[in-house]
C-alpha positions, -999 to 999 in steps of 0.1 A, spaced: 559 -851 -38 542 -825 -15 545 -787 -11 544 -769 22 547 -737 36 539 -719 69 534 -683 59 526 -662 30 543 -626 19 523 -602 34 525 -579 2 523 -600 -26 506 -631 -8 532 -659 -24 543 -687 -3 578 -679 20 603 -706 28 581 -736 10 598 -770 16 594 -797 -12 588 -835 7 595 -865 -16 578 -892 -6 605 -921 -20 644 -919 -13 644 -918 -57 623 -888 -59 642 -873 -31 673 -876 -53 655 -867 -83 647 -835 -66 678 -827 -54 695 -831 -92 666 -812 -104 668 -782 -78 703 -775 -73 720 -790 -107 696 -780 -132 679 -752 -116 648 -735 -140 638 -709 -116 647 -688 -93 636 -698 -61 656 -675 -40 626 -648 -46 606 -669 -23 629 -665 8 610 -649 42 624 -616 57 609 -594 81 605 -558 75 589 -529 91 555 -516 75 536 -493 91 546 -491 130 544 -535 129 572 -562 116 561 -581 86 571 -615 66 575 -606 29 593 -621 3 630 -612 -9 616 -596 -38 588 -572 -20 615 -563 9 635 -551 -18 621 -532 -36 585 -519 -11 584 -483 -6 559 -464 13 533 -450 -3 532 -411 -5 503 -391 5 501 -374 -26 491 -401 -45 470 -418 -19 448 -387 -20 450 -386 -60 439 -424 -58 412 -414 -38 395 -387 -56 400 -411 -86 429 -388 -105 456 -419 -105 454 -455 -105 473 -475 -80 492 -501 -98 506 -534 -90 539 -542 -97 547 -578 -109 566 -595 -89 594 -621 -93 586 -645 -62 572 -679 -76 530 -680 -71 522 -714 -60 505 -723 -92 544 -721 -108 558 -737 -80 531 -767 -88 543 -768 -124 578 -768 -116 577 -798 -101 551 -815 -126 576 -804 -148 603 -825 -132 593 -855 -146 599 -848 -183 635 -835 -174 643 -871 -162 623 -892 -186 623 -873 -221 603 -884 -249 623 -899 -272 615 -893 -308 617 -918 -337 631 -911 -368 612 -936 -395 
């Protein structure tokens, strides 16, 4: 199974609109159980939108167009004389580490380990 995506969140720099290929009509199905029966994850997060920042249009993610504000000057200028910190807020759009693991976690929905009582 492969992973692709053709743009990045400009804020938070997660993959937007990723598409999942099997590569056999049984993953394919497997897949399809897996995503849209028994869905771990919210992958909605990971949606593309385009929103003004600055004076250009920009692709973000669902979660950053929500909730992005602009920075105000006050606290650029306390950041810059070192009086407040900037700091990153986590965000819920999937990383494509977790995206990875989601998938290699597929397997072990389909195929549990069975345990033996002796």
């Amino acid at each position: 199974m492969h992973i692709r995506w053709n743009y990045r969140c400009f804020l938070c720099s997660n993959p937007i609109d990723f598409h999942v290929t099997p590569e056999t009509p049984y993953e394919w199905l497997a897949y399809y159980h897996y995503r849209f029966m028994y869905n771990p994850i919210p992958l909605f997060m990971n949606r593309m939108y385009l929103k003004y920042i600055g004076k250009k249009m920009r692709r973000v993610c669902t979660h950053c167009f929500i909730t992005y504000r602009p920075i105000p000057f006050k606290v650029l200028r306390d950041r810059e004389i070192g009086k407040a910190r900037g700091r990153q807020m986590p965000t819920t759009s999937l990383a494509p580490e977790e995206i990875q693991q989601w998938l290699d976690e597929m397997p072990k929905f389909f195929y549990p380990e069975e345990t033996s009582s002796e």
